[in-house]
C-alpha positions as YAML, in Angstrom:
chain: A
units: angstrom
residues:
- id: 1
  name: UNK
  ca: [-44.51, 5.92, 37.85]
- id: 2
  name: UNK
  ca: [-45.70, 9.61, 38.93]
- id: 3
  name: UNK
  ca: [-42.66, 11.10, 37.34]
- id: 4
  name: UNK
  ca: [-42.55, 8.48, 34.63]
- id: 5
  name: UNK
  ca: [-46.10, 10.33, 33.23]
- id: 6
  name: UNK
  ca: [-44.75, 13.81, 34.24]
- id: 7
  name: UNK
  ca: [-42.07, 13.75, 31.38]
- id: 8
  name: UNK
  ca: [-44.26, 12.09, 28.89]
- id: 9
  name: UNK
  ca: [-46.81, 14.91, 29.91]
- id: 10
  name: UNK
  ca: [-43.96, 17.43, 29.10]
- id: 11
  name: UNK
  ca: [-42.31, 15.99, 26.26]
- id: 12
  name: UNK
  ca: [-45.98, 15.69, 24.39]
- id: 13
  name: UNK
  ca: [-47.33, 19.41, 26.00]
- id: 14
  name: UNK
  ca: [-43.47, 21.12, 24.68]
- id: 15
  name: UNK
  ca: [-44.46, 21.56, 21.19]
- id: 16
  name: UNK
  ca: [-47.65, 23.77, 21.85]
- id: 17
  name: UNK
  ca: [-46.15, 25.12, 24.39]
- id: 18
  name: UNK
  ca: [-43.03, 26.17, 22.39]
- id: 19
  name: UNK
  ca: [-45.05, 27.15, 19.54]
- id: 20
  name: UNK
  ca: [-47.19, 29.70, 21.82]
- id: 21
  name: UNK
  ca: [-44.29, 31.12, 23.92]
- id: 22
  name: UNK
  ca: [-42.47, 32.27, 20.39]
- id: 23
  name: UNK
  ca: [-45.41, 33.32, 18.50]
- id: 24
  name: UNK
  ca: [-47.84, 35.19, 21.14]
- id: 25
  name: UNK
  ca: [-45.89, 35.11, 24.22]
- id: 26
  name: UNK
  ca: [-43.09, 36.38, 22.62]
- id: 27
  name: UNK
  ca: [-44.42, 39.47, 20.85]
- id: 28
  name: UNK
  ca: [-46.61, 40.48, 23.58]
- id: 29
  name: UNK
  ca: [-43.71, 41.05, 25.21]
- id: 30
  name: UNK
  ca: [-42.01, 42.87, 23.19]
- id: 31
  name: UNK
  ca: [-44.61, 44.87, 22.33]
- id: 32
  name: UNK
  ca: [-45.42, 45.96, 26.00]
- id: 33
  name: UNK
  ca: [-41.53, 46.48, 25.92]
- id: 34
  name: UNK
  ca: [-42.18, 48.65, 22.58]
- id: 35
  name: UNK
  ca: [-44.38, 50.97, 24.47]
- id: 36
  name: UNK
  ca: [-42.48, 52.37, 27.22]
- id: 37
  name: UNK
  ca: [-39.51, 53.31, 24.21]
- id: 38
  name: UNK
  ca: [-38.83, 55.78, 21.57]
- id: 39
  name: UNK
  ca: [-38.71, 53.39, 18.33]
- id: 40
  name: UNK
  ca: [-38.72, 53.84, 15.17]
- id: 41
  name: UNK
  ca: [-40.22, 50.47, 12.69]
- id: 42
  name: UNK
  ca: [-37.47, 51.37, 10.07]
- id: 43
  name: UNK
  ca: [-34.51, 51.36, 12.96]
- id: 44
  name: UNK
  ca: [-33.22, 47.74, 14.31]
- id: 45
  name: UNK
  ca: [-33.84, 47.21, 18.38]
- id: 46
  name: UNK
  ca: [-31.24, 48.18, 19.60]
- id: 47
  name: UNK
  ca: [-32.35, 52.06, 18.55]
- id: 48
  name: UNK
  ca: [-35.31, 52.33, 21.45]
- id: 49
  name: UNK
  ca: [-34.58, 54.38, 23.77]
- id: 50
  name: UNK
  ca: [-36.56, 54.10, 26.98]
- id: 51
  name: UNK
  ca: [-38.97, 57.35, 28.04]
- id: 52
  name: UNK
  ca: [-41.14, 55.92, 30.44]
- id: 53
  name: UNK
  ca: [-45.26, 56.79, 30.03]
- id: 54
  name: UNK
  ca: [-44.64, 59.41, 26.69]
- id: 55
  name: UNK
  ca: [-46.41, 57.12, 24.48]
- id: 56
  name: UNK
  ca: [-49.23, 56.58, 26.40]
- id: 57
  name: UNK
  ca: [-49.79, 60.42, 27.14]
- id: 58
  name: UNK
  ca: [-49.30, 61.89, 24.24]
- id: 59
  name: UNK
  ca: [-52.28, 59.20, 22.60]
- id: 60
  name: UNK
  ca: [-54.26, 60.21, 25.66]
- id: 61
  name: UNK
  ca: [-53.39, 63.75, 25.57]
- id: 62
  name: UNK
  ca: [-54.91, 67.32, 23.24]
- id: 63
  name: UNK
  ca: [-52.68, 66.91, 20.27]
- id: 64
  name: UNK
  ca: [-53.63, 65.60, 16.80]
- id: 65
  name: UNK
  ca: [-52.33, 61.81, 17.93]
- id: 66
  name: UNK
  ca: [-54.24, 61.92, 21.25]
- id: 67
  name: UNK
  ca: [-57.53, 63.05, 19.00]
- id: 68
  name: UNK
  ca: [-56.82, 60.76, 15.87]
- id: 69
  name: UNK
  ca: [-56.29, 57.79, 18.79]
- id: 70
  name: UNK
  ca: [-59.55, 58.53, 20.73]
- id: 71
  name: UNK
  ca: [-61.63, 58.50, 17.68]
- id: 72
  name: UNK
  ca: [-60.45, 54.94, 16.48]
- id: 73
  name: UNK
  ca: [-61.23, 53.75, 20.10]
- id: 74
  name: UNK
  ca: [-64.66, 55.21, 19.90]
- id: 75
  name: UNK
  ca: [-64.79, 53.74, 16.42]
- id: 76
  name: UNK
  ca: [-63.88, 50.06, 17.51]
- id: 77
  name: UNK
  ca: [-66.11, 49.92, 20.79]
- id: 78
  name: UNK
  ca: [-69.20, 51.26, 18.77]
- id: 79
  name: UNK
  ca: [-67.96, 49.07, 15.92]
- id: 80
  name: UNK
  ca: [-68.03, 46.11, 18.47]
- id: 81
  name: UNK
  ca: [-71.17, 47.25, 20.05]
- id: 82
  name: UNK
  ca: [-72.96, 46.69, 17.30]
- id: 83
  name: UNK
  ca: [-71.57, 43.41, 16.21]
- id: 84
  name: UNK
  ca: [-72.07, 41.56, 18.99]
- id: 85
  name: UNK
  ca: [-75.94, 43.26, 19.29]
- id: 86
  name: UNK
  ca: [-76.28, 42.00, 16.06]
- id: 87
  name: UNK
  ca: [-74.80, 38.05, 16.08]
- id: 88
  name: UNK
  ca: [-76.04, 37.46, 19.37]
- id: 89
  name: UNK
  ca: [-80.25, 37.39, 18.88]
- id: 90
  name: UNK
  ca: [-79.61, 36.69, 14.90]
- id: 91
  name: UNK
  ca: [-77.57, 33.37, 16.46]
- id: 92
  name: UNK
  ca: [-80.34, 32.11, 18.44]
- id: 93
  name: UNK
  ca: [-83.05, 32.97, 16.34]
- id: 94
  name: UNK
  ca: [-80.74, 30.75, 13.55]
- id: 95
  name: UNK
  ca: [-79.89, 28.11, 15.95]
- id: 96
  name: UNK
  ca: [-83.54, 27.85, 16.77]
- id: 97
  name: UNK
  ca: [-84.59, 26.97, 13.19]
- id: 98
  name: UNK
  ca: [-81.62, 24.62, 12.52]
- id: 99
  name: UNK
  ca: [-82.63, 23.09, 15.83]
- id: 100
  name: UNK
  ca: [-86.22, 22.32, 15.44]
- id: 101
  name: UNK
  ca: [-86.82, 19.05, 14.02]
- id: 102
  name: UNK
  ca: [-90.29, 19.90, 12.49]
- id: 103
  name: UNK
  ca: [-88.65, 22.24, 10.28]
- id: 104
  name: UNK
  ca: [-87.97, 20.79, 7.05]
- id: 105
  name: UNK
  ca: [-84.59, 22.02, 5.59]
- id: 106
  name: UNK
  ca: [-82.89, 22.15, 8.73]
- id: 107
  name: UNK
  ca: [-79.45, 20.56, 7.47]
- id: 108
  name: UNK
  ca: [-79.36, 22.52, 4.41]
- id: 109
  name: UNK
  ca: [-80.01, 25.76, 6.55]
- id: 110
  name: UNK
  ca: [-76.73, 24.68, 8.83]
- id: 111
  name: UNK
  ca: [-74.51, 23.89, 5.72]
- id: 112
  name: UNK
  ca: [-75.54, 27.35, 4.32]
- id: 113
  name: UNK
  ca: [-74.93, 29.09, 7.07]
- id: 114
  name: UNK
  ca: [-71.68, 27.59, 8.25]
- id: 115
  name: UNK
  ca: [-70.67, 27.98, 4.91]
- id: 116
  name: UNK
  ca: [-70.46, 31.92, 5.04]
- id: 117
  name: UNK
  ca: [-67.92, 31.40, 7.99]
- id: 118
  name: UNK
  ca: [-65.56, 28.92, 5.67]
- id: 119
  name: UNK
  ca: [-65.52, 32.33, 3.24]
- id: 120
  name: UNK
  ca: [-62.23, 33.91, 3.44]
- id: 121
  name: UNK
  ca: [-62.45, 37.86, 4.74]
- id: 122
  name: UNK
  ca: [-60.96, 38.85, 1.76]
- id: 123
  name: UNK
  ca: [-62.94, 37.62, -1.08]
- id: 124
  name: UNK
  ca: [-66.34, 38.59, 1.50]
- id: 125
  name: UNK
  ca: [-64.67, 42.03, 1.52]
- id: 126
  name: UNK
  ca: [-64.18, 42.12, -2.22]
- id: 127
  name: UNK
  ca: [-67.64, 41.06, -2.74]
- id: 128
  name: UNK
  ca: [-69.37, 43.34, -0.51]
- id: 129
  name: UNK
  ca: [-67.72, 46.32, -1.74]
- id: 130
  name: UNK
  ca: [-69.46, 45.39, -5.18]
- id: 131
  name: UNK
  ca: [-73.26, 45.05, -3.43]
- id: 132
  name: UNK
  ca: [-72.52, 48.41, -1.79]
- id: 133
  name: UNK
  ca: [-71.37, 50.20, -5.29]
- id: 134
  name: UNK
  ca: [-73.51, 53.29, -5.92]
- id: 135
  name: UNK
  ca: [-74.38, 52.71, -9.07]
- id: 136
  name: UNK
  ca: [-74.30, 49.56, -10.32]
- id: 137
  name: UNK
  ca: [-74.68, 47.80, -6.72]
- id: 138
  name: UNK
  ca: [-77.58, 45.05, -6.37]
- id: 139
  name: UNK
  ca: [-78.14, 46.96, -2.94]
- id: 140
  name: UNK
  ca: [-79.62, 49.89, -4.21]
- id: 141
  name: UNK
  ca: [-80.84, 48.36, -7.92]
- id: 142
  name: UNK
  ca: [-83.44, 46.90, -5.04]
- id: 143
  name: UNK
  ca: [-84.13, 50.31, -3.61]
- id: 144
  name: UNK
  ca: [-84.59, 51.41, -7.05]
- id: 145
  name: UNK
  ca: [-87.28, 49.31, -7.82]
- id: 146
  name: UNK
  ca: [-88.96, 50.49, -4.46]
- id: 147
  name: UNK
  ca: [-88.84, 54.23, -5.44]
- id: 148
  name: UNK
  ca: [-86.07, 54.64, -3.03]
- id: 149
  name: UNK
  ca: [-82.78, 56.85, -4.32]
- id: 150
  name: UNK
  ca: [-79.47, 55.22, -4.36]
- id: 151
  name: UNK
  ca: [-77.55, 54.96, -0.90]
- id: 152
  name: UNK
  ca: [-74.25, 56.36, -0.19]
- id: 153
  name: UNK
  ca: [-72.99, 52.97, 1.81]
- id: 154
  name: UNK
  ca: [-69.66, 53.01, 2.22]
- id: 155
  name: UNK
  ca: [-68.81, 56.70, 1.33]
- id: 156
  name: UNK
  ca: [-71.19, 58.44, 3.75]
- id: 157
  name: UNK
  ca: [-70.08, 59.16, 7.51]
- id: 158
  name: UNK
  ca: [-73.17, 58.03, 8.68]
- id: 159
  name: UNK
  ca: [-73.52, 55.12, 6.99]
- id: 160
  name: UNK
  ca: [-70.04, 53.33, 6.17]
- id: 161
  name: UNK
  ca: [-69.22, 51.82, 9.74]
- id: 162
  name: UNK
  ca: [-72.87, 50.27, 10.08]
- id: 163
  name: UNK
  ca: [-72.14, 48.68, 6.39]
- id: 164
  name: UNK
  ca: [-68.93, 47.39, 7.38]
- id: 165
  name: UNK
  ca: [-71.03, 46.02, 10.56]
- id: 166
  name: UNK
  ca: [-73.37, 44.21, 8.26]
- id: 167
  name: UNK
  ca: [-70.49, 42.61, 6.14]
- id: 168
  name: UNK
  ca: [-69.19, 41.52, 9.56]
- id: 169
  name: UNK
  ca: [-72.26, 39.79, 10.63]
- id: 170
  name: UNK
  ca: [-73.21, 38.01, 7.34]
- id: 171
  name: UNK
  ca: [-69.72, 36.27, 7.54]
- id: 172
  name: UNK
  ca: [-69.44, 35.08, 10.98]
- id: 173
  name: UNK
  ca: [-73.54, 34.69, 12.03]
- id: 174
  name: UNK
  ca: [-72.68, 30.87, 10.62]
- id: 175
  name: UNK
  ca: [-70.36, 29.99, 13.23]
- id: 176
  name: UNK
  ca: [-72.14, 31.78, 16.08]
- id: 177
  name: UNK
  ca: [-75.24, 30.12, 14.77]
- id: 178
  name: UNK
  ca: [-73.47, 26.55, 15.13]
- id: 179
  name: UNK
  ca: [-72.06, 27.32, 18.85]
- id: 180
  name: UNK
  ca: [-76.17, 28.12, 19.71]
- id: 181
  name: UNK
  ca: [-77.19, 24.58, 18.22]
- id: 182
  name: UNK
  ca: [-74.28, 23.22, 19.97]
- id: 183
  name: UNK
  ca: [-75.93, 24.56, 23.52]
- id: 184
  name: UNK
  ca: [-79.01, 24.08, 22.44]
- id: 185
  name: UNK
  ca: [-78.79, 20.42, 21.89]
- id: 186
  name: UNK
  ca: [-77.18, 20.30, 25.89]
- id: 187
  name: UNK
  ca: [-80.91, 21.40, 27.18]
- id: 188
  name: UNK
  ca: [-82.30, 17.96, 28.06]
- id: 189
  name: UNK
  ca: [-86.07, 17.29, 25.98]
- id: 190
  name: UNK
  ca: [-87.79, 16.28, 29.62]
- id: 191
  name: UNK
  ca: [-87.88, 20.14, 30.84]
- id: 192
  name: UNK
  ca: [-89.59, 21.26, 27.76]
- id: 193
  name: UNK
  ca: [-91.89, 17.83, 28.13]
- id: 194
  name: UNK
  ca: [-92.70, 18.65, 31.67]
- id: 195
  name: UNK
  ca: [-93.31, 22.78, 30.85]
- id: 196
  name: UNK
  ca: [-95.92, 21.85, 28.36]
- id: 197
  name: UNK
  ca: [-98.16, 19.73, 30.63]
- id: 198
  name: UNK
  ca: [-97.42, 22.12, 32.87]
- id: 199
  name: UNK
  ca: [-99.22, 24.77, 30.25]
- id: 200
  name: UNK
  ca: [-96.37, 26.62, 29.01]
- id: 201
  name: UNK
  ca: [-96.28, 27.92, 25.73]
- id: 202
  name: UNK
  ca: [-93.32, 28.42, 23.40]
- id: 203
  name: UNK
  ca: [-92.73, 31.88, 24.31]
- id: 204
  name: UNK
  ca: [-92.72, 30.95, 28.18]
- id: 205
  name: UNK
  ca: [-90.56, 28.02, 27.39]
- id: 206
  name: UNK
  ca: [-88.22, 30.12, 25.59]
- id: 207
  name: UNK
  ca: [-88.22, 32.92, 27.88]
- id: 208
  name: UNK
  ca: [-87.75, 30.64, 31.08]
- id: 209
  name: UNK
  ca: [-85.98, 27.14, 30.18]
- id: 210
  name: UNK
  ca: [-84.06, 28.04, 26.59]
- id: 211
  name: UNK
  ca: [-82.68, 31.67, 27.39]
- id: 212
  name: UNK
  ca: [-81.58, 30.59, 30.79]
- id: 213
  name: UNK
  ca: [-80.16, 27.37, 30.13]
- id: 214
  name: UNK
  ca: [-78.19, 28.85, 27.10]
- id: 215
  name: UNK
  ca: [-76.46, 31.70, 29.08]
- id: 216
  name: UNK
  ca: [-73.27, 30.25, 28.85]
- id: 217
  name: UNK
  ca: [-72.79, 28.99, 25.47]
- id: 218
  name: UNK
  ca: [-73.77, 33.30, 24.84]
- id: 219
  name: UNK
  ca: [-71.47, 33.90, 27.44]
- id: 220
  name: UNK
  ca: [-68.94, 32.27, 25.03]
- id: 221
  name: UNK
  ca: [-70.01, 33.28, 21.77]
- id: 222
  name: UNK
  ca: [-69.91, 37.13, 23.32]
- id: 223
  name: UNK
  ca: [-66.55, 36.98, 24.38]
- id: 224
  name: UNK
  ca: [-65.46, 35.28, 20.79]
- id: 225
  name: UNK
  ca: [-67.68, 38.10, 19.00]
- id: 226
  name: UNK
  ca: [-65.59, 40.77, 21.11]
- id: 227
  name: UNK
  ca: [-62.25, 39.23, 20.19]
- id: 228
  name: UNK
  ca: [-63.19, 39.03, 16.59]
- id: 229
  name: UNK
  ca: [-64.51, 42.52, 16.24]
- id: 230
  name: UNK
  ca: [-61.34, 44.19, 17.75]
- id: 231
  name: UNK
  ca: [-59.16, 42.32, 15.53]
- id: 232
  name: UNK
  ca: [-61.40, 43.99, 12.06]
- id: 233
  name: UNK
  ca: [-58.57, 44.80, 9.44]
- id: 234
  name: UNK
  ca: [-60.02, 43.74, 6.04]
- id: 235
  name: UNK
  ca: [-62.88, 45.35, 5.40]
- id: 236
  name: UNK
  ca: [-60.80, 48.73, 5.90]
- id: 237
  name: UNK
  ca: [-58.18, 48.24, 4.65]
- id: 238
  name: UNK
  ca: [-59.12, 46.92, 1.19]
- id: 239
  name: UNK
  ca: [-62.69, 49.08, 0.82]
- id: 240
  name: UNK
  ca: [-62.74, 52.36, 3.22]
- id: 241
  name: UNK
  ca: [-59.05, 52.98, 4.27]
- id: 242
  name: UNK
  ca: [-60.38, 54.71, 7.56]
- id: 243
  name: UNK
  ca: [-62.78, 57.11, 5.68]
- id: 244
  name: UNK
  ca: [-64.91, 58.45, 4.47]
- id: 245
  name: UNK
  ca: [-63.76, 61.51, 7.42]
- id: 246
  name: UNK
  ca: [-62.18, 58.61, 9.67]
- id: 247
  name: UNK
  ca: [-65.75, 57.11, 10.04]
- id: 248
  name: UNK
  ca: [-64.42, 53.85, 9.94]
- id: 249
  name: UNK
  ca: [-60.48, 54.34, 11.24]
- id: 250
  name: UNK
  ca: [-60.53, 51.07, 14.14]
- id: 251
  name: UNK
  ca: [-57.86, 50.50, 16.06]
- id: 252
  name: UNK
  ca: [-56.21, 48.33, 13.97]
- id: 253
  name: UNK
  ca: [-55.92, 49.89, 10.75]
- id: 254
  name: UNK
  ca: [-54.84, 52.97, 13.04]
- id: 255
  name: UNK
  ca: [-52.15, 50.84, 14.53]
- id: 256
  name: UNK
  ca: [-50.63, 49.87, 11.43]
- id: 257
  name: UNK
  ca: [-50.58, 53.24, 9.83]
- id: 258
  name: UNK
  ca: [-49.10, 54.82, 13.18]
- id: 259
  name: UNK
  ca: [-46.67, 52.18, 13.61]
- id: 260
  name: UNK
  ca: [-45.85, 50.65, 9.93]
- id: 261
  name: UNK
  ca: [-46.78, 53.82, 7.80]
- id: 262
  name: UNK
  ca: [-45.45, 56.47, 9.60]
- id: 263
  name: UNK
  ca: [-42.75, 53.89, 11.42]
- id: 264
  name: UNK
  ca: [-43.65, 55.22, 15.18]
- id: 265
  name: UNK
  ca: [-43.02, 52.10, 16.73]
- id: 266
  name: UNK
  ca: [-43.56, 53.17, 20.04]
- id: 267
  name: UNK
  ca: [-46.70, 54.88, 19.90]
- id: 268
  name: UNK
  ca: [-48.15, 52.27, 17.68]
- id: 269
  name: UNK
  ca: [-47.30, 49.79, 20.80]
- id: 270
  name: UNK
  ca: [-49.01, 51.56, 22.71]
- id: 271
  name: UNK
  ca: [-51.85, 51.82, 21.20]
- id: 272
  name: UNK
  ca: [-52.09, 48.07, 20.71]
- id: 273
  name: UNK
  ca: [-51.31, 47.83, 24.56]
- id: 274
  name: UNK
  ca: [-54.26, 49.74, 25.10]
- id: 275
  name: UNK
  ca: [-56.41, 48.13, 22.92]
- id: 276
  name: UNK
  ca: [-55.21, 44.58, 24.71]
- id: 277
  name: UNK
  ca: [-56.10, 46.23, 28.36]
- id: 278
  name: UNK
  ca: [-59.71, 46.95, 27.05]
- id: 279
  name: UNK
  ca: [-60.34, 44.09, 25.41]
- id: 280
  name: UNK
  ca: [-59.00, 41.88, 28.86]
- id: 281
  name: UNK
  ca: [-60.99, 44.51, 31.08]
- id: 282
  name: UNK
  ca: [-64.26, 43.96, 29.00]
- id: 283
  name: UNK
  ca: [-64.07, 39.86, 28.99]
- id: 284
  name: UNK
  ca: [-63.50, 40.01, 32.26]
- id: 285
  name: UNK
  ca: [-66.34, 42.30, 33.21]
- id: 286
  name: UNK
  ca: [-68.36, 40.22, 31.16]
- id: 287
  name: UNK
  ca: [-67.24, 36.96, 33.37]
- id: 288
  name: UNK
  ca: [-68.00, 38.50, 36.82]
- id: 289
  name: UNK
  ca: [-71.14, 39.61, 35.39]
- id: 290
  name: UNK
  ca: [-71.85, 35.89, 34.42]
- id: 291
  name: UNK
  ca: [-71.10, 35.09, 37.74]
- id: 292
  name: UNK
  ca: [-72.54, 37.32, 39.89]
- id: 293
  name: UNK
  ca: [-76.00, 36.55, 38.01]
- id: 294
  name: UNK
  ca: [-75.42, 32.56, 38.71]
- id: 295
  name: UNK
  ca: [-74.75, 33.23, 42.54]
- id: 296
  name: UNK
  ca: [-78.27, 35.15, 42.50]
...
């Protein structure tokens, strides 16, 4: 009977299973294979030729790769920083008002919302890029009628990540907002019954029943936030292309134009080796953190 439900177990769990071993299994492989070799993108495999740790110094080392490499890191982590500052508090603060029932509109507020999330990338990116416009922008038509000057958005240094931020946010604060009504709705009614004879009011009940009781549902929707901002592509590729003066260059769009562009293969797996370290060093971090506050 035992081994009976074994092989049902495997014949019904070999699809998935198949289908993730050949399409993320697979190429993680290879790509950790990629790194250690000289390879060219334009050459078939059988061209690599193994040099050990080269790919990783030289995008770690003084030369223009090592510098161009360092500054996409440092634009991604900020990039992510930000992000996840951003849809975290805006999440809850959304989930709250979906959540209360003696807000009127609530169900319209969570179809709006989730709505932005259903938006393709693309067509958010497109649209964006025409609020941001210098001069014919509704962006600064609004500052205009405030006596403020136009704003360079997207082709000023300072100001073109932090844009591309803000498009990030208003597409994805929908789904982050659902996964906070989701955990809020798992916070049993009795506790905030019981803190309000008890004298509470809603900022103590928020600050010591809510915020507590939700850690792990953030917990989650940090992690997903992290994963999602390390994977940006559109919004630089199709607006900024890395500029304006690399401002916005993220690993990704770095990684395709070091490995697809100018066909280093091997330097552009290494790079996305790195970028796969960090991003399992940082959820992990952010796990024993998670834990080491529960066993306190």
């Amino acid at each position: 009977m035992i081994k009976t439900y074994r092989a049902s177990a495997g014949i019904m769990l070999a699809p998935a299973v198949t289908v993730i071993g050949v399409f993320i299994l697979l190429p993680m492989l290879l790509t950790i294979w990629l790194s250690f070799q000289d390879w060219s993108t334009q050459t078939p495999f059988s061209n690599a030729s193994f040099i050990g740790f080269d790919n990783f110094r030289e995008i770690f080392g003084p030369t223009s790769v090592g510098r161009d490499f360092k500054r996409a890191l440092l634009n991604t982590a900020i990039y992510t920083a930000l992000s996840v500052m951003l849809i975290l508090p805006l999440s809850v603060v959304f989930g709250l008002m979906v959540h209360q029932r003696d807000v009127a509109g609530g169900t319209a507020l969570r179809t709006v919302l989730f709505s932005t999330y259903m938006v393709p990338m693309i067509a958010v990116t497109l649209v964006w890029s025409k609020l941001y416009s210098p001069s014919e922008g509704p962006l600064n038509q609004v500052l205009g009628l405030a006596g403020i000057g136009p704003q360079l958005w997207l082709s000023s240094p300072r100001s073109a990540l932090i844009s591309i931020v803000v498009l990030n946010v208003w597409q994805q604060i929908g789904y982050f907002a659902v996964l906070a009504v989701a955990g809020l709705t798992q916070i049993p009614g009795s506790l905030y019954e019981a803190a309000t004879l008890d004298g509470a009011n809603r900022r103590e009940q928020f600050r010591f029943i809510t915020l507590p009781l939700l850690s792990r549902t953030l917990l989650f929707s940090a992690v997903i936030a992290i994963i999602n901002a390390v994977q940006v592509f559109e919004p630089v590729a199709l607006i900024t292309q890395g500029g304006p003066v690399g401002s916005t260059n993220v690993l990704t769009y770095h990684i395709r134009r070091v490995g697809i562009e100018r066909a280093q293969g091997g330097l552009g797996s290494a790079m996305a080796v790195m970028l796969m370290l960090a991003l399992i060093v940082i959820v992990c971090a952010l796990f024993a953190f998670a834990n080491r506050k529960d066993d306190e």
